[in-house]
C-alpha positions in Angstrom: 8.8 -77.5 -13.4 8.1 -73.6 -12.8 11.2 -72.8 -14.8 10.2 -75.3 -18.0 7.0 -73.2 -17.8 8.6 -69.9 -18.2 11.0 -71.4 -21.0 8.0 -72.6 -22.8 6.0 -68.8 -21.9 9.3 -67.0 -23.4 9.0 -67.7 -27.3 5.3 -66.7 -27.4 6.1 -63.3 -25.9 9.4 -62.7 -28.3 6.8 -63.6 -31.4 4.4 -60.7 -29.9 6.9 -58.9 -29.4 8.0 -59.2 -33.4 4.4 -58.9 -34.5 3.8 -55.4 -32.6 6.8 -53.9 -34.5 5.8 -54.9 -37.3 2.5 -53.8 -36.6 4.3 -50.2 -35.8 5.4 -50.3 -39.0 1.8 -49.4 -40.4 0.2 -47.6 -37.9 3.3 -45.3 -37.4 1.7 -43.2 -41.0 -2.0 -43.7 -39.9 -2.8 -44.0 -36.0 -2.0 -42.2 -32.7 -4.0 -44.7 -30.7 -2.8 -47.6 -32.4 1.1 -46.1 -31.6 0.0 -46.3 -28.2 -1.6 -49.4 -27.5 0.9 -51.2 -29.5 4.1 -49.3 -27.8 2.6 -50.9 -24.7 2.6 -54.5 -26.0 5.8 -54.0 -27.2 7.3 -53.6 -24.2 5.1 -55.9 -22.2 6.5 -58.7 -24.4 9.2 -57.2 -24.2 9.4 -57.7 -20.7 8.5 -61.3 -20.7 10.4 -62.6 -22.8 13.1 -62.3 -20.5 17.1 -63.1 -21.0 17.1 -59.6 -19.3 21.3 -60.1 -18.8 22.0 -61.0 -22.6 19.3 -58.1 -23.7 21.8 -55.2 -21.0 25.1 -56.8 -22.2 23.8 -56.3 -26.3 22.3 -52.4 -25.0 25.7 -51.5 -23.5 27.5 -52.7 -27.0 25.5 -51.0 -29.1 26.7 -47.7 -29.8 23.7 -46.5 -31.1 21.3 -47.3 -28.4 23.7 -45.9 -25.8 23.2 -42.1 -26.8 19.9 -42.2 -27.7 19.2 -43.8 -23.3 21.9 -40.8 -23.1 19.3 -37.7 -24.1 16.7 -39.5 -22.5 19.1 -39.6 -19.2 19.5 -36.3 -19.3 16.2 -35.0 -19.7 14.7 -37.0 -17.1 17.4 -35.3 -14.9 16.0 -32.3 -16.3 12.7 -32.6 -14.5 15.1 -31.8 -11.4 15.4 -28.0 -11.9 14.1 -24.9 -13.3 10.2 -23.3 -13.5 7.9 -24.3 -15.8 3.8 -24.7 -16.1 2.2 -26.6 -14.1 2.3 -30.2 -15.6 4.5 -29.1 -18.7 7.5 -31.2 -17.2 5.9 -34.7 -17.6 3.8 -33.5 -20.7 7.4 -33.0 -22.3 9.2 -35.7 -20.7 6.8 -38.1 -21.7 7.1 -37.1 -25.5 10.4 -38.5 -25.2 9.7 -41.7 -24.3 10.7 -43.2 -27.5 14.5 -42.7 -27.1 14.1 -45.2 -24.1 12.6 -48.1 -26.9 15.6 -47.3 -29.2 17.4 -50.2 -27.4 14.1 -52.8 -27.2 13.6 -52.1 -30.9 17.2 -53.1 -32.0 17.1 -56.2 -29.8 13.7 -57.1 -31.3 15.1 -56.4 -35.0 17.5 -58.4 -34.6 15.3 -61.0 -36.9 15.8 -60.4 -40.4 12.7 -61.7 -41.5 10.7 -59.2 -39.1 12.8 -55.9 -40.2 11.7 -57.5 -43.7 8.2 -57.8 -43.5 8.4 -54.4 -41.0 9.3 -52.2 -44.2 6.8 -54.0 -46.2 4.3 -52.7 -43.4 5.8 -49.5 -43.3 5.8 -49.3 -47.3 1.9 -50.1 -47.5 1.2 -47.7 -44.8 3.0 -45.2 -46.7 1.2 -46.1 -50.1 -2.3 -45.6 -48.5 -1.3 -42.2 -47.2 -0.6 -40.9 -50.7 -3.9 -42.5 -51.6 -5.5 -40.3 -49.4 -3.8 -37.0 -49.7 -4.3 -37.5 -53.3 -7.5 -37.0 -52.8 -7.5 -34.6 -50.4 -7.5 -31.6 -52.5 -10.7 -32.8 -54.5 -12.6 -32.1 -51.8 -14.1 -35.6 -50.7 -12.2 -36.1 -47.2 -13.1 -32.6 -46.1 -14.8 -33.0 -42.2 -14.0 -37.2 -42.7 -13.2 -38.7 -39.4 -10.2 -40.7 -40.3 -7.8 -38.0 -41.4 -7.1 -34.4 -40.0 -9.2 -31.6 -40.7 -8.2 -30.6 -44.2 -9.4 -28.3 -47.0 -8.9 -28.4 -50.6 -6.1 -25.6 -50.4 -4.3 -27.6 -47.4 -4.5 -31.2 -48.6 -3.3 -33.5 -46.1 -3.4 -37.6 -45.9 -3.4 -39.5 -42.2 -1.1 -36.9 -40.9 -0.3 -33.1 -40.8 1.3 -31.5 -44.0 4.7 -31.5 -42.2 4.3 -35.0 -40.9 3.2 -37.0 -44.2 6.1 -34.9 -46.4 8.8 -36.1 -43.8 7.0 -39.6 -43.9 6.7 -39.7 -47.9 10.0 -38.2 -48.8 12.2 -41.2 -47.2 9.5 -43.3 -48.7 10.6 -42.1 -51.9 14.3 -42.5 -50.8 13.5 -45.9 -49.2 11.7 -46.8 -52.5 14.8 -46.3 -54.3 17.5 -48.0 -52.2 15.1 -51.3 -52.5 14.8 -51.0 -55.7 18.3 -51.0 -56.2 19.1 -54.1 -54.4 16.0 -56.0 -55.8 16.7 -58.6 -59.0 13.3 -58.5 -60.3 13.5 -56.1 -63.3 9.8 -55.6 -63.1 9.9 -54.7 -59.5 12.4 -52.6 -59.9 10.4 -50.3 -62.5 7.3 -50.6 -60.2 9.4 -49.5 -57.1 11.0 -46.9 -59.1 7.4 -45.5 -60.4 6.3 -45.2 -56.3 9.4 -43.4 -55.4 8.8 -40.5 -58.6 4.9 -40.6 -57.2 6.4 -40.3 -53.9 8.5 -37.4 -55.0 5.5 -36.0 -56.8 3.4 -36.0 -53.9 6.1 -34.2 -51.3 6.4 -31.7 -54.4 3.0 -31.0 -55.3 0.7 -32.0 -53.1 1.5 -31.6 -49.8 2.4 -28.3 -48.6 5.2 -28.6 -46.7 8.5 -26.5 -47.4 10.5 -28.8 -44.7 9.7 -31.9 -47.3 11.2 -29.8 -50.2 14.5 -29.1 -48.2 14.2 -33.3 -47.0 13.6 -34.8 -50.9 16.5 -32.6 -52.1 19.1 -33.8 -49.3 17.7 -37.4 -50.1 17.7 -37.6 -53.5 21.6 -35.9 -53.9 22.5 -38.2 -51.0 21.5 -41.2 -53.1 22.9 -40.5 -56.6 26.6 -39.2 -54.5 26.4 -42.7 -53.2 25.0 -44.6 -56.5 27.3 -42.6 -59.1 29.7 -40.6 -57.4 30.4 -37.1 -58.1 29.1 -37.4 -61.2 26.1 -38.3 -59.9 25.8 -35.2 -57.8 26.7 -33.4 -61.0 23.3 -34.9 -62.7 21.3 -34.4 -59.6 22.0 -31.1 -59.1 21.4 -30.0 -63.2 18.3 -32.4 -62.7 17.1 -30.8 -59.3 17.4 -27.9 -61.3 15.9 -28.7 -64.5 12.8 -30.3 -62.3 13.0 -27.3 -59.5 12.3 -24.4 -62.2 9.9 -26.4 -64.2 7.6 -27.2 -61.3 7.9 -23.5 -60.2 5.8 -22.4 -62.9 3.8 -25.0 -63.8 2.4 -25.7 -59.9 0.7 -22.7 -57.9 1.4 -24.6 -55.1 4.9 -24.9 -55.3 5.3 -21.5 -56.6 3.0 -19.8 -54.0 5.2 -21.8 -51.3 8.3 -20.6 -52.3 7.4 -17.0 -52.6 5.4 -16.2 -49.6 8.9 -17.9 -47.6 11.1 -15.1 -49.2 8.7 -12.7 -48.8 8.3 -13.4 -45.3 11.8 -13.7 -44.8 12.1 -10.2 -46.3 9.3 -8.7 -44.2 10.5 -10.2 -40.7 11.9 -7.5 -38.7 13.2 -8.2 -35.0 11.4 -6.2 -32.8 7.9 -6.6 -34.6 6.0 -9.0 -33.9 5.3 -11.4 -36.9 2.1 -12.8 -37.9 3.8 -14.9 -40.5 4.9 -18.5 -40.9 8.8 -17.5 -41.3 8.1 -14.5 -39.2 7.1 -16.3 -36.3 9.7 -19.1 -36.7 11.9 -16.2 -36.6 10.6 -14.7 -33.7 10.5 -18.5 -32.4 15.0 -18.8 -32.9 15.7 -14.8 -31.3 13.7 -15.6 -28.5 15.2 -19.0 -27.7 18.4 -17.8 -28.5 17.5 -15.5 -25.2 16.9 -18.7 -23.3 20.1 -20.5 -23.7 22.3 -17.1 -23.1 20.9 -17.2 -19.9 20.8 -20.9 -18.9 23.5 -22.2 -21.8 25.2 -25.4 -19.4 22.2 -27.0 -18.5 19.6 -25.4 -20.0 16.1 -24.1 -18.2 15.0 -27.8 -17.1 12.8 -30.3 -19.0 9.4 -29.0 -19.9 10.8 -25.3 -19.2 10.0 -23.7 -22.5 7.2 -22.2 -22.1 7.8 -20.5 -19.3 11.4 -19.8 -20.4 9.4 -18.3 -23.5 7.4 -16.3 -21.7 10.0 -14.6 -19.0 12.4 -14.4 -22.2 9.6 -12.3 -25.0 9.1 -10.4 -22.2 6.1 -9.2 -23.8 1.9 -9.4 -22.3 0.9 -10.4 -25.7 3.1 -13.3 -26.1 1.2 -16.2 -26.7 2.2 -19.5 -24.6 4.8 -20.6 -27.3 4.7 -24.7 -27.2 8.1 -25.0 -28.9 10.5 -22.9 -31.7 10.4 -25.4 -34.1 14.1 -26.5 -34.0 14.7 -29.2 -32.0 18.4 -28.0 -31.6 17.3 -25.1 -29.7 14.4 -26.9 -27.8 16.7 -29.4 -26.3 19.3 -26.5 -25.8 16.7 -24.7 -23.8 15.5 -27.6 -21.7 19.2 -29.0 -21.2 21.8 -26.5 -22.3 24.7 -27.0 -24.5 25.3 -30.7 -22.9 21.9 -32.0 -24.3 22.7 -30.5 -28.1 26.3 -32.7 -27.6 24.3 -35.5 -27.0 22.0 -35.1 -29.0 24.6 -34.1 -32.6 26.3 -37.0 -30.9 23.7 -39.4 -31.7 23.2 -38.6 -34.7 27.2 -38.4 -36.0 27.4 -41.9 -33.9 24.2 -43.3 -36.2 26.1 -41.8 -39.4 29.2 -43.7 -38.3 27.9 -46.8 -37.7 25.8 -47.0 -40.6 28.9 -47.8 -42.5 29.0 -50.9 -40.5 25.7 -52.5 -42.1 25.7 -54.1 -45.5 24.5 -51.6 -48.6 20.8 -51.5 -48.3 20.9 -50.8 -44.2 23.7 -48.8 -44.5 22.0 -46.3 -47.3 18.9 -46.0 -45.1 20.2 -45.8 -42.1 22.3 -42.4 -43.4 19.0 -41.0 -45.1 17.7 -41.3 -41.8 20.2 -39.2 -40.5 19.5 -37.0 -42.9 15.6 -36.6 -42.3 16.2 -35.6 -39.2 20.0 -33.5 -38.6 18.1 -31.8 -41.6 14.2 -31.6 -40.4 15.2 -30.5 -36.9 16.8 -27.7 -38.2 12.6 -26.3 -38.8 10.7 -28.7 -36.8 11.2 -30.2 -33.1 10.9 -33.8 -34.6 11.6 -35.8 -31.7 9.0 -33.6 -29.6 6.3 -34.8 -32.1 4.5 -38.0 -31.2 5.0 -39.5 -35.2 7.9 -38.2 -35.9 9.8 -39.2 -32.8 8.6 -42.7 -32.6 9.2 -43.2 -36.5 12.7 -42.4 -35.4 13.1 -44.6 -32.8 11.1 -47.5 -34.7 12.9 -46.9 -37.7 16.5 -46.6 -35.8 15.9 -50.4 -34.2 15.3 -51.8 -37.6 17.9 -50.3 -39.3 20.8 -50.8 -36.6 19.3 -54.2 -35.6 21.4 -55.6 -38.2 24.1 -54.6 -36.7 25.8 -57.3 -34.0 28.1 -57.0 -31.4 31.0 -57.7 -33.0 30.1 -55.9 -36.0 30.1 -52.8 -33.6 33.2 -53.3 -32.3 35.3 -53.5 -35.4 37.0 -50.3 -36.5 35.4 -48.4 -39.1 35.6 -49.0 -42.6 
């Protein structure tokens, strides 16, 4: 009797389970708290469901979830050794956390229709964040509760500048690949239109040089793939063509581009900068310092500060939070063995990728791209949106993938 009960209990819990990811899907753009408390029913249902010996056996043949528990692995063994503030280790450790649901979200992806109606939520998310940082620089959401402190110079939607142009630029890229695949001619055009308003927006209205750099790799990625080399040749001429004439015709684009070689220019290495490049500059030396001196294991999980600080060697220093490169952050917290694992994770989500039919397959490797490419000037994974959109988006992209799909040899 006690087991028909928990038979009966199990389908409600996978059903919450499949609405919370869903419901990730558009709070991931828009809300912290509603991350959290959702996270937390994820894996409570999760958890109930049960079938705990199928749901290992599919983790340990995935060869995408096994890296990802990897990196997590190792920095949790990183809280074992090294110096560091006092509560930095858990602070860090903890922003992590999402590599340990890359597993839960594949097995819950595994339903079609919920990674369907997931990038629907995802996609209307994404659509009200434009919205809003179209707005922005007009002046209306200045000191509004419901978006971070903007101003009309610094135009921002839900998130951070850096944030919502990592965000909207695979939305344009996502937009894209759908429309692609759709057979509706007049949802193609209208899913077309978001992705150029998509592009529009990373372009020239939220400042954010990472999101140029992002778009670019995207949108070359996506015409090599639709049309070939000669696709890249048209990309590039286009890029070009679209590059030079935004240049002039936006300050904002044009003002981005030249302070970054200006700044580049004026960084010197034994100054200290006051710049955005300057300090990123400052940011790579110094770390650079760090891993020369700890290079196997690296300093210990939630080490960086107080690496930074020993390493600068300089009163003045302010407590430096992280050097923008997640290569070099996990480096420093977990040496050379933690960047393996981590370039491993991503080469083993490129690889697989070609396992998935078209449409997975296409975003899956933009993915990949987003972030080998955005944690060259940002530590992605460390930041609470951008590391859970990885994981969240890594489950529903991969949970299309099945055991015996993963075992085949590559194509």
């Amino acid at each position: 009797m006690r087991l028909a009960k928990l038979n009966f209990l199990k389908s409600p819990a996978e059903t919450g389970a499949r609405a919370c990811v869903i419901a990730l899907g558009f709070s991931i753009p828009i809300s912290v708290a509603l991350d959290n408390i959702l996270l937390g029913l994820v894996l409570l249902a999760w958890l109930a469901a049960g079938n705990y010996r199928a749901k290992w056996e599919a983790i340990k043949v995935n060869p995408v979830s096994r890296p990802a528990l990897l990196l997590f692995g190792l920095l949790t063994l990183g809280l074992a050794y090294g110096e560091r503030y006092a509560g930095d280790g858990l602070r860090y450790w903890a922003k992590y956390v999402d590599l340990m649901f890359v597993p839960i979200f594949i097995s819950v992806f595994r339903d079609k229709t919920t990674r369907e109606y997931a990038l629907k939520a995802f996609g209307g998310a994404m659509l009200a964040s434009i919205i809003v940082s179209f707005f922005s620089p007009s002046g209306l959401l200045i000191d509004n509760p419901f978006v971070p402190p903007n101003s009309i110079g610094y135009p921002v939607g839900f998130k951070y500048s850096i944030t919502q142009s990592v965000l909207t630029a695979f939305g344009a890229f996502a937009a894209l690949v759908v429309a692609r695949e759709t057979t509706s001619r007049k949802l193609r055009l209208l899913l077309i239109g978001l992705s150029f308003v998509a592009a529009f927006n990373v372009l020239f209205t939220v400042i954010s040089r990472t999101g140029y750099v992002i778009l670019a790799a995207l949108a070359l990625y996506f015409f090599l793939v639709q049309y070939r080399w000669r696709g890249v040749m048209v990309a590039a001429l286009g890029g070009m063509v679209l590059a030079t004439a935004g240049y002039f015709a936006s300050g904002v684009l044009q003002q981005r581009v030249d302070s970054a070689i200006a700044e580049l220019h004026a960084w010197q290495p034994d100054e200290r900068s006051a710049t955005s490049i300057g300090i990123r500059m400052d940011f790579y030396r110094t770390s650079l310092k760090i891993v020369k001196e700890h290079p196997l294991f690296g300093a210990g999980t939630g080490s960086f500060s107080a690496a930074y600080a020993a390493a600068a060697n300089d009163p003045e220093t302010k407590k430096a939070v992280n050097p923008h490169n997640e290569y070099l952050l996990i480096t420093a917290q977990i040496g050379l063995v933690g960047l393996a694992c981590l370039i491993y994770l991503f080469y083993m989500q490129w690889r697989y990728a070609s396992r998935l039919p078209a449409f997975y397959r296409d975003m899956a490797r933009g993915l990949v791209l987003v972030f080998a490419i955005g944690c060259l000037f940002n530590s992605l994974l460390l930041d609470h949106t951008e590391g859970l959109f990885f994981a969240w988006a890594t489950g529903l992209l991969f949970g299309e993938l099945s055991p015996e799909r993963s075992m085949e040899s590559s194509a």
